[in-house]
N, CA, C and O of each residue as an XYZ file, in Angstrom:
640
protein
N      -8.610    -48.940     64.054
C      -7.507    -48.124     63.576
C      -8.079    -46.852     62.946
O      -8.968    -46.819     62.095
N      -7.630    -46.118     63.327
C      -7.842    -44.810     62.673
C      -7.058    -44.145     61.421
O      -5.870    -44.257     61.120
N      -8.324    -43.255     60.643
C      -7.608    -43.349     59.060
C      -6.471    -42.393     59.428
O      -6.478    -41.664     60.419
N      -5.321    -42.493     58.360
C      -4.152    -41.999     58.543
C      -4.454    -40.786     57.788
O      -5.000    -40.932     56.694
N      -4.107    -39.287     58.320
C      -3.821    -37.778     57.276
C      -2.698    -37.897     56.858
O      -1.774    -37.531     57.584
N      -2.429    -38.441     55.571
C      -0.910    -38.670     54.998
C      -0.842    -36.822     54.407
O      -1.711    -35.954     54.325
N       0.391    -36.840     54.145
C       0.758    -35.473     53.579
C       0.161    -34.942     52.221
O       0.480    -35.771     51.369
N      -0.222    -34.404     51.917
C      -0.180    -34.045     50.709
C       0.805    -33.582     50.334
O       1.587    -33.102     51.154
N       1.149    -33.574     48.680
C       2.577    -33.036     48.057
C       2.959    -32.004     47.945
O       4.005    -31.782     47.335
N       2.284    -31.119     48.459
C       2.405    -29.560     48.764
C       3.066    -30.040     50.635
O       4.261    -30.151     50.910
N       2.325    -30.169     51.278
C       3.065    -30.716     52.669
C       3.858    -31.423     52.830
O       4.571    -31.172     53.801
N       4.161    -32.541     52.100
C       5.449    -33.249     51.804
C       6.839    -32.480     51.838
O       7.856    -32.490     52.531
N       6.177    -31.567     50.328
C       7.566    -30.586     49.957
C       7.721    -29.368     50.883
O       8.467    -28.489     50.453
N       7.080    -29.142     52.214
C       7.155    -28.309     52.629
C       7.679    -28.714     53.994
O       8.376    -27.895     54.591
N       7.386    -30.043     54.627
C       7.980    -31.059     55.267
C       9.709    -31.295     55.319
O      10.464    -31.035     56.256
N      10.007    -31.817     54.118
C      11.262    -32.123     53.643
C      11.895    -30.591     53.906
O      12.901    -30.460     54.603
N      11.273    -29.535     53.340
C      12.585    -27.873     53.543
C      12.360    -28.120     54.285
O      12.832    -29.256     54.320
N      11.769    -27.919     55.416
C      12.296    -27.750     56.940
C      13.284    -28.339     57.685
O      14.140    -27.869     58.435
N      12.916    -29.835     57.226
C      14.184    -30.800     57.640
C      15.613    -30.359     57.114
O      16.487    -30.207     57.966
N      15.885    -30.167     55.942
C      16.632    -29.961     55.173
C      17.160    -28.162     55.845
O      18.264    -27.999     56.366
N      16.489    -27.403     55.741
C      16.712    -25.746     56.432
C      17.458    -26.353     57.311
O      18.680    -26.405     57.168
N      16.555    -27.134     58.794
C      16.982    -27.164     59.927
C      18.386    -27.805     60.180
O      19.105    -27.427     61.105
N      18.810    -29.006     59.122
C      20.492    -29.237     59.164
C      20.945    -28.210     58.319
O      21.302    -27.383     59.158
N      21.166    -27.716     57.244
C      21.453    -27.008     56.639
C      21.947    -25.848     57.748
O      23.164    -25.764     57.908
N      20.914    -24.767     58.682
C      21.219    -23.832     59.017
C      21.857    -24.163     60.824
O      22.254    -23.207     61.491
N      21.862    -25.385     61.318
C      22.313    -25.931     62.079
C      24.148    -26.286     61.926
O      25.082    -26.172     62.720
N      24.032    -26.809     60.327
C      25.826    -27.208     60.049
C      26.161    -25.149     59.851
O      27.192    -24.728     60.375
N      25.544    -24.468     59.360
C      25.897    -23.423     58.899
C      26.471    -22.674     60.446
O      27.616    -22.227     60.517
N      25.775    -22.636     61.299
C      25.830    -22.166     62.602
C      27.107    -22.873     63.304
O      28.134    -22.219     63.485
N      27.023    -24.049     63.642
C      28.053    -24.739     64.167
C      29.375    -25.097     63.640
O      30.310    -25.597     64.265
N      29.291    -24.588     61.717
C      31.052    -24.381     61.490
C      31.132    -23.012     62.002
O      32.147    -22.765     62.653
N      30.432    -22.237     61.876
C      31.053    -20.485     62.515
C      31.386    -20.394     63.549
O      32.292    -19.606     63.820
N      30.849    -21.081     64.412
C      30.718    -21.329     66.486
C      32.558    -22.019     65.955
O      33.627    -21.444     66.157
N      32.367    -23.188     65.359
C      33.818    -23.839     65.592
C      34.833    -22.939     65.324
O      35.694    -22.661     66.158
N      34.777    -22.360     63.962
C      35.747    -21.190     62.998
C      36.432    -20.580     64.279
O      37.541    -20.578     64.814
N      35.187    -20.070     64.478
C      35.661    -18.195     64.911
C      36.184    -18.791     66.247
O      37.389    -18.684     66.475
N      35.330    -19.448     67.203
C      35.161    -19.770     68.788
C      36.186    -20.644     69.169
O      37.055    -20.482     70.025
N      35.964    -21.645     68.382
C      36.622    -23.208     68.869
C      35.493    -23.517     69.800
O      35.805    -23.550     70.990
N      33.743    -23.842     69.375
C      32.629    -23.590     70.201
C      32.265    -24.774     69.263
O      32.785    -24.889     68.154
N      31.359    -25.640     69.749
C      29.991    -26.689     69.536
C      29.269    -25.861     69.256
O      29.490    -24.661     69.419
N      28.052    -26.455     68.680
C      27.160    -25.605     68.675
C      25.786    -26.189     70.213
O      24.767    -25.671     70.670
N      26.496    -27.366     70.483
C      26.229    -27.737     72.093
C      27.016    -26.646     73.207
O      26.379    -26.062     74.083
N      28.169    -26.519     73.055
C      28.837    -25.761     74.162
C      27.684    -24.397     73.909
O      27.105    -23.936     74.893
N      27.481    -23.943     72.800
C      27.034    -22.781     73.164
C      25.680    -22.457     73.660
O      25.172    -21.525     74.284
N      25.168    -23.912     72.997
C      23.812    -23.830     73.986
C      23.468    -23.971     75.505
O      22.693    -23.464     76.315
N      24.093    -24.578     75.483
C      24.829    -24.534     77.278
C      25.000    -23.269     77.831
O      24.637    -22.983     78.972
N      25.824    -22.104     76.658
C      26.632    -21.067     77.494
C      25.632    -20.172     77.381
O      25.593    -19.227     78.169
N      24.819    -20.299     76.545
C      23.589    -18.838     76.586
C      22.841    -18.809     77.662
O      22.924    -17.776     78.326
N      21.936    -19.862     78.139
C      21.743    -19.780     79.134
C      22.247    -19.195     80.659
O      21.599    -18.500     81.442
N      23.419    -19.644     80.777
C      24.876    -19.139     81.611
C      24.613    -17.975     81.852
O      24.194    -17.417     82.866
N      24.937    -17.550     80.653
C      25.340    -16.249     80.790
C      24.253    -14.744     80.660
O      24.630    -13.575     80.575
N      23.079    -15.183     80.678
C      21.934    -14.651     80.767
C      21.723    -14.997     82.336
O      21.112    -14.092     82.904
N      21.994    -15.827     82.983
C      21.760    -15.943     84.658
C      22.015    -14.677     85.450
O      22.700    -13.754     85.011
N      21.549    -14.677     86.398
C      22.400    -13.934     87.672
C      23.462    -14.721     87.952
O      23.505    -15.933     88.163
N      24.594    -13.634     87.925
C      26.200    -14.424     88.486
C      26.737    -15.134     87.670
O      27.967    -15.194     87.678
N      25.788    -16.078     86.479
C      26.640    -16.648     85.420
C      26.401    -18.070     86.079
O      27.388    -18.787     85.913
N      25.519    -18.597     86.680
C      25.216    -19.342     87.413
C      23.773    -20.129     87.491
O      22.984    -19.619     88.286
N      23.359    -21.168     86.863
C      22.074    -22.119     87.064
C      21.741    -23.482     87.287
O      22.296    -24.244     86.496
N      20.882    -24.100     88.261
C      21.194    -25.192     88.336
C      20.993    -26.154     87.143
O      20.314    -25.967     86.133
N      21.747    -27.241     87.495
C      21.673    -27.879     86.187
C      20.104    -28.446     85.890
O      19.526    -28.403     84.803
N      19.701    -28.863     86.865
C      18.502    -29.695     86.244
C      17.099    -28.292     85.708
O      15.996    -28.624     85.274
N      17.477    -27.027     85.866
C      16.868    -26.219     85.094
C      17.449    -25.878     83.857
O      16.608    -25.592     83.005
N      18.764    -25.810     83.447
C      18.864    -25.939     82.599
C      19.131    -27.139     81.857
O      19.492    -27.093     80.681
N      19.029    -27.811     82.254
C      18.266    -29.186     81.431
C      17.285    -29.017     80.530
O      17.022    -29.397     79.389
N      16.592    -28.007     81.772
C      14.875    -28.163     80.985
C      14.844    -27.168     80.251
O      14.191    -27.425     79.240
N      15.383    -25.755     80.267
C      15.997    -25.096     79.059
C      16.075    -25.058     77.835
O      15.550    -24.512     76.864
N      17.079    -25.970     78.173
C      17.747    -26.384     76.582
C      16.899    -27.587     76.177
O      16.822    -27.724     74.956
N      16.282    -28.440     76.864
C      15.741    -29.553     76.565
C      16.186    -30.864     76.105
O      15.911    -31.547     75.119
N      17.391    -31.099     77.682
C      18.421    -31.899     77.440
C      17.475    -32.971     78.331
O      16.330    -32.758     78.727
N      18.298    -34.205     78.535
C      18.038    -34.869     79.402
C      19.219    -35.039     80.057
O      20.242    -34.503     79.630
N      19.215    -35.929     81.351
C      20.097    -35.304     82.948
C      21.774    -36.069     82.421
O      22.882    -35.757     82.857
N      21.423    -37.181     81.311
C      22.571    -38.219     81.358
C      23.548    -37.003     80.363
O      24.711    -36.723     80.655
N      22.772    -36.365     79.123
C      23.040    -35.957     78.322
C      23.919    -34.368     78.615
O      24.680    -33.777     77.849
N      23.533    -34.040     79.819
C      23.530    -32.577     79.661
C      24.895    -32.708     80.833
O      25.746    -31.821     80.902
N      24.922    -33.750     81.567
C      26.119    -34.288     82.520
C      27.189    -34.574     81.522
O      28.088    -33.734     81.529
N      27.314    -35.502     80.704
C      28.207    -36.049     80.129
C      29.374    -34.726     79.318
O      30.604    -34.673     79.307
N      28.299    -33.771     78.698
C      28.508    -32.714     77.788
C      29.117    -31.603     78.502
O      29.851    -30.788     77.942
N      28.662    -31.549     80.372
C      29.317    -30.573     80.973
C      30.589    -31.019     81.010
O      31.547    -30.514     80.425
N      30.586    -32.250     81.907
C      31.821    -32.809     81.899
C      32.845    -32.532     81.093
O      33.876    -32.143     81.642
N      32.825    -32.660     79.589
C      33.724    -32.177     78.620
C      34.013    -30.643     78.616
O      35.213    -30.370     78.637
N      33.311    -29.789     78.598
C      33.532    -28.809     79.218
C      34.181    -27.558     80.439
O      34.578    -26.393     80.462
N      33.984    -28.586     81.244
C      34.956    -28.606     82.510
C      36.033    -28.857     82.382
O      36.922    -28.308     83.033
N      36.272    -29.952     81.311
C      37.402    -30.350     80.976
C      38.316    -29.114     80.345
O      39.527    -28.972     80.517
N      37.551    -28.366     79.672
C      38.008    -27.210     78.555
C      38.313    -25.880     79.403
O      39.119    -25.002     79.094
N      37.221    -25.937     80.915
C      37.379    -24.777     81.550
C      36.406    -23.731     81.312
O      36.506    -22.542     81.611
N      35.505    -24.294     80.767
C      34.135    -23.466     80.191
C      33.617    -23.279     81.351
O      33.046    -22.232     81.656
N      33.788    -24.466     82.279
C      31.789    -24.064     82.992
C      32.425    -24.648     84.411
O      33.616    -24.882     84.211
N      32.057    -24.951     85.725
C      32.386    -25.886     87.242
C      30.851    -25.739     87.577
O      29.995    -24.859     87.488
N      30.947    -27.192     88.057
C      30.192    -27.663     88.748
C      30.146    -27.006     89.892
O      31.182    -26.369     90.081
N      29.148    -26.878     90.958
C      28.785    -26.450     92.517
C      28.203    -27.056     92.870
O      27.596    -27.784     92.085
N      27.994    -27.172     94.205
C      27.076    -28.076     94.956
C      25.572    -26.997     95.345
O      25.455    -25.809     95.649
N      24.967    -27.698     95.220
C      23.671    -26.720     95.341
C      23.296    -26.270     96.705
O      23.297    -27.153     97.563
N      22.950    -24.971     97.103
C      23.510    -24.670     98.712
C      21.795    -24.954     99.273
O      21.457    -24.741    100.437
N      21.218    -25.265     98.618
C      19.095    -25.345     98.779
C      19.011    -26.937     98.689
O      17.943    -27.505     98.920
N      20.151    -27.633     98.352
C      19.786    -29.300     98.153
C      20.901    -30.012     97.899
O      21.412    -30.157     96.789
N      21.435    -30.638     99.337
C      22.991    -31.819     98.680
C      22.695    -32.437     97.849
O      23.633    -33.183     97.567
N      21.505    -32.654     96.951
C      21.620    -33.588     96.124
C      21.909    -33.307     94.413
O      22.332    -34.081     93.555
N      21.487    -31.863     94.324
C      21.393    -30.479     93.236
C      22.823    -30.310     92.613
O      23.629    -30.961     93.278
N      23.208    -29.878     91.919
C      24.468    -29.440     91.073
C      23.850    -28.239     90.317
O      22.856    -28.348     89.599
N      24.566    -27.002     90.552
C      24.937    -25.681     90.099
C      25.934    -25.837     89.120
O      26.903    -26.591     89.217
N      25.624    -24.983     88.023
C      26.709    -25.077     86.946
C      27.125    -23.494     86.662
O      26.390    -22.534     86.431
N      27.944    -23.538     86.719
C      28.551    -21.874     86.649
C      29.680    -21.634     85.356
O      30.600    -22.437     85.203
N      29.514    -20.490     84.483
C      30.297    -19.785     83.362
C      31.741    -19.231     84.275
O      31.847    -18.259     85.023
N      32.690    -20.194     83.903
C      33.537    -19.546     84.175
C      34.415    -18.187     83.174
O      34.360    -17.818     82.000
N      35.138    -17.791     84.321
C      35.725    -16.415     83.167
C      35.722    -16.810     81.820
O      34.992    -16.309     80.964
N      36.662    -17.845     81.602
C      37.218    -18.107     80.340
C      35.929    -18.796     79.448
O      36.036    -18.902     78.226
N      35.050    -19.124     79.965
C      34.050    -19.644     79.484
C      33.350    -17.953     78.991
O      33.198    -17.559     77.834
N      33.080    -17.333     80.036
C      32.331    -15.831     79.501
C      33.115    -15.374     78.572
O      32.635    -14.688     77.670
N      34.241    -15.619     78.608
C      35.111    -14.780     77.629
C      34.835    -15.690     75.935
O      34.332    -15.086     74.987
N      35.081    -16.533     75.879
C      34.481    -17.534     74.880
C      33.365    -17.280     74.335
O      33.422    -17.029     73.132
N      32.280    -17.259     74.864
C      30.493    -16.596     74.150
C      30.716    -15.297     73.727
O      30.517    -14.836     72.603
N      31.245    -14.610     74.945
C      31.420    -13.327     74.032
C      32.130    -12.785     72.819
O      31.944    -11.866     72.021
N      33.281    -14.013     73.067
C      33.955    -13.747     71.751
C      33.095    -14.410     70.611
O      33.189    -13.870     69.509
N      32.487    -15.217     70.693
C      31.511    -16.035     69.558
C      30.395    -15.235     69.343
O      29.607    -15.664     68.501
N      30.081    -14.016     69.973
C      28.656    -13.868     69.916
C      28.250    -13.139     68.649
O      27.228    -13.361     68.001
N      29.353    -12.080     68.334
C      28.956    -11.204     67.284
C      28.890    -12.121     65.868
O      27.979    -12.026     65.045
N      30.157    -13.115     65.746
C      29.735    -13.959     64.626
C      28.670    -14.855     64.039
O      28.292    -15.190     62.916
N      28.294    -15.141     65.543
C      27.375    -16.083     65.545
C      25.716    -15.019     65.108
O      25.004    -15.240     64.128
N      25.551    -14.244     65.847
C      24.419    -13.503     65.083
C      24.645    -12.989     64.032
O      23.592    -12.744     63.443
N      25.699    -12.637     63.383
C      25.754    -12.102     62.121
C      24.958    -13.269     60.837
O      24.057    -13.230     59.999
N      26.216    -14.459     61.493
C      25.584    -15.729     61.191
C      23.840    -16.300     61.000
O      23.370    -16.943     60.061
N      23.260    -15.881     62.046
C      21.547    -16.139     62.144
C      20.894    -15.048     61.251
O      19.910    -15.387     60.593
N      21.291    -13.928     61.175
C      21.034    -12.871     60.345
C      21.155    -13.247     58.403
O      20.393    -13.246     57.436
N      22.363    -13.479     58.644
C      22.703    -13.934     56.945
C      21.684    -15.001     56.841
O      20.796    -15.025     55.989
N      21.860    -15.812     57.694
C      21.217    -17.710     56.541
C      19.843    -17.659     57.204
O      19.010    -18.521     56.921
N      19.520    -16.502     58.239
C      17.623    -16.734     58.751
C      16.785    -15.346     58.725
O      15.869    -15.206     57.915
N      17.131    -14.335     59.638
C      16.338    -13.147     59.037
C      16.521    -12.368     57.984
O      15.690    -11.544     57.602
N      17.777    -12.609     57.372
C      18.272    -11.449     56.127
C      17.307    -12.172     54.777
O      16.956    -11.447     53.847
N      16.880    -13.921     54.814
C      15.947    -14.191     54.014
C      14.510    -13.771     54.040
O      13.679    -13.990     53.158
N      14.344    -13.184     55.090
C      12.631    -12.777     55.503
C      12.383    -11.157     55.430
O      13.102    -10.158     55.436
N      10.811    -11.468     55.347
C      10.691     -9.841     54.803
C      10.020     -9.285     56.323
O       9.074    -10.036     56.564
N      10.109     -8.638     57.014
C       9.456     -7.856     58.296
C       8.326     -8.504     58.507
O       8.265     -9.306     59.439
N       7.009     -8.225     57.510
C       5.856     -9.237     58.083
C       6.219    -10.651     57.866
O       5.370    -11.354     58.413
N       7.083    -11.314     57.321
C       7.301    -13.017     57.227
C       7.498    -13.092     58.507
O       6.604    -13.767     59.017
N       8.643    -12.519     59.655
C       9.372    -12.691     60.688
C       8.125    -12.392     61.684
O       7.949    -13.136     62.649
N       7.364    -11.420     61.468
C       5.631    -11.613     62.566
C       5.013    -12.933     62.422
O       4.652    -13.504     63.450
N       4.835    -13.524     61.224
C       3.923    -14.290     60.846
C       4.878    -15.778     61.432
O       4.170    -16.575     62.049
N       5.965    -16.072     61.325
C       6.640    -16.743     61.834
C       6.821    -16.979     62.884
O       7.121    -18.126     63.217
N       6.669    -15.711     64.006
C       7.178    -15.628     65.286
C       5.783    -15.974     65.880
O       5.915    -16.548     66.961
N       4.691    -15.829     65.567
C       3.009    -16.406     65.753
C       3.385    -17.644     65.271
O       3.569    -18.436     66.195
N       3.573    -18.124     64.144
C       3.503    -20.053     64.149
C       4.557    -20.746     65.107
O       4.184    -21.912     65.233
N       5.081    -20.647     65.437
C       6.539    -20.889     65.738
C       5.982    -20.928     67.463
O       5.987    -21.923     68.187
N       5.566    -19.668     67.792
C       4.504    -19.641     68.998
C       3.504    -20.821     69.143
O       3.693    -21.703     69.981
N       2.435    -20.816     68.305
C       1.684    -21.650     68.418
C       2.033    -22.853     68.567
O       1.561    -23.481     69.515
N       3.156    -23.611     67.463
C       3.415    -24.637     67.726
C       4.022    -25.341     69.023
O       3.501    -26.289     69.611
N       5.344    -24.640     69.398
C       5.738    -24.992     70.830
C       4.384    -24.863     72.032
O       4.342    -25.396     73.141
N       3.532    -24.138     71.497
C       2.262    -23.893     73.053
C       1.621    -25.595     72.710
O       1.486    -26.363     73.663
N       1.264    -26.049     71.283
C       0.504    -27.106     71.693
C       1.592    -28.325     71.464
O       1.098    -29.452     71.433
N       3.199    -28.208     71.280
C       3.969    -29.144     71.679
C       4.007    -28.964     73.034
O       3.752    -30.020     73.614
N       4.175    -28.257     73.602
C       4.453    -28.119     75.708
C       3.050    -28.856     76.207
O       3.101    -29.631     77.163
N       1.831    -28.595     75.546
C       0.797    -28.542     76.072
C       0.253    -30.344     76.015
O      -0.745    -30.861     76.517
N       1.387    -30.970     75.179
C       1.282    -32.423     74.688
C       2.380    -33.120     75.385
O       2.178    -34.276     75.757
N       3.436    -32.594     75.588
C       4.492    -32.921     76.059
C       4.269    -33.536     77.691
O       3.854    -32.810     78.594
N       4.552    -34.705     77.849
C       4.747    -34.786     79.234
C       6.239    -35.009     79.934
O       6.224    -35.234     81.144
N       6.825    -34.987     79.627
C       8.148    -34.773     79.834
C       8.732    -33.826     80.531
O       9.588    -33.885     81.413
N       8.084    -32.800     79.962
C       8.561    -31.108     80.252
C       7.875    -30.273     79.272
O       6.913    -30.560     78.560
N       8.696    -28.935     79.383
C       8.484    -27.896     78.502
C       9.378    -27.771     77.344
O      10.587    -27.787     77.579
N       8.913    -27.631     75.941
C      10.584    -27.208     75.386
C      10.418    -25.393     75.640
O       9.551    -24.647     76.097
N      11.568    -25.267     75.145
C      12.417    -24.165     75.317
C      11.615    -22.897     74.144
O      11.311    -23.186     72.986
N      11.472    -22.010     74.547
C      11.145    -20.535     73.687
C      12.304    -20.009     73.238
O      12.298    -18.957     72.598
């Protein structure tokens, strides 16, 4: 067995904010998406992608890997969606076996209406706390870490 690197109490307490930030600025994000949108803060992760496509249009099992869903998860969630009129399914014209997921109007119209709140939103509770070099020094760790999570990951890639 190999000896364990337990935290120290400086890493502990620095451990815990993050956890704590990351629901914290997660509930903060996803009442504004609901407020303003009538948006998840799932629907919208879904719709950014979308709508950054050509045509408003990607297959699903890439954006799977995207967002860093898995296939049961990211099906079930369209589904509801479809339901709402956000997004339709397609058949993939490169593979009968593939599903295309496409932003419909009312779906584009939806992000866009969420969008300005929603960054105002990331601004107030994430960069408006940081000072110009914090947000460099951040955007390098933040880097690093996802390169040697992807680089560990066998699953996939997560998402940048």
């Amino acid at each position: 067995m190999t000896d364990v690197r337990w935290l120290d109490e400086r890493e502990l307490h620095v451990w815990k904010l993050f956890h704590l930030l990351q629901r914290s600025l997660n509930g903060a994000i996803d009442r504004q998406l609901v407020h303003d949108a009538g948006l998840s803060g799932a629907d919208y992760m879904v719709m950014v992608p979308l709508s950054e496509a050509p045509g408003d249009v990607l297959r699903m099992r890439d954006l799977g890997m995207q967002i860093s869903w898995d296939r049961s998860r990211l099906s079930h969630h369209v589904s509801r969606m479809e339901k709402r009129g956000l997004v339709t399914r397609e058949d993939c014209p490169e593979d009968a076996r593939g599903a295309m997921l496409r932003l419909t109007p009312a779906g584009r119209e939806a992000i866009e209406a969420a969008a300005p709140e929603h960054v105002e939103t990331v601004r107030r509770y994430f960069f408006d706390q940081l000072e110009p070099d914090e947000v460099e020094v951040l955007g390098r760790v933040f880097d690093r870490m996802v390169t040697r999570l992807n680089a560990d990951d066998e699953d996939g890639p997560c998402t940048r």
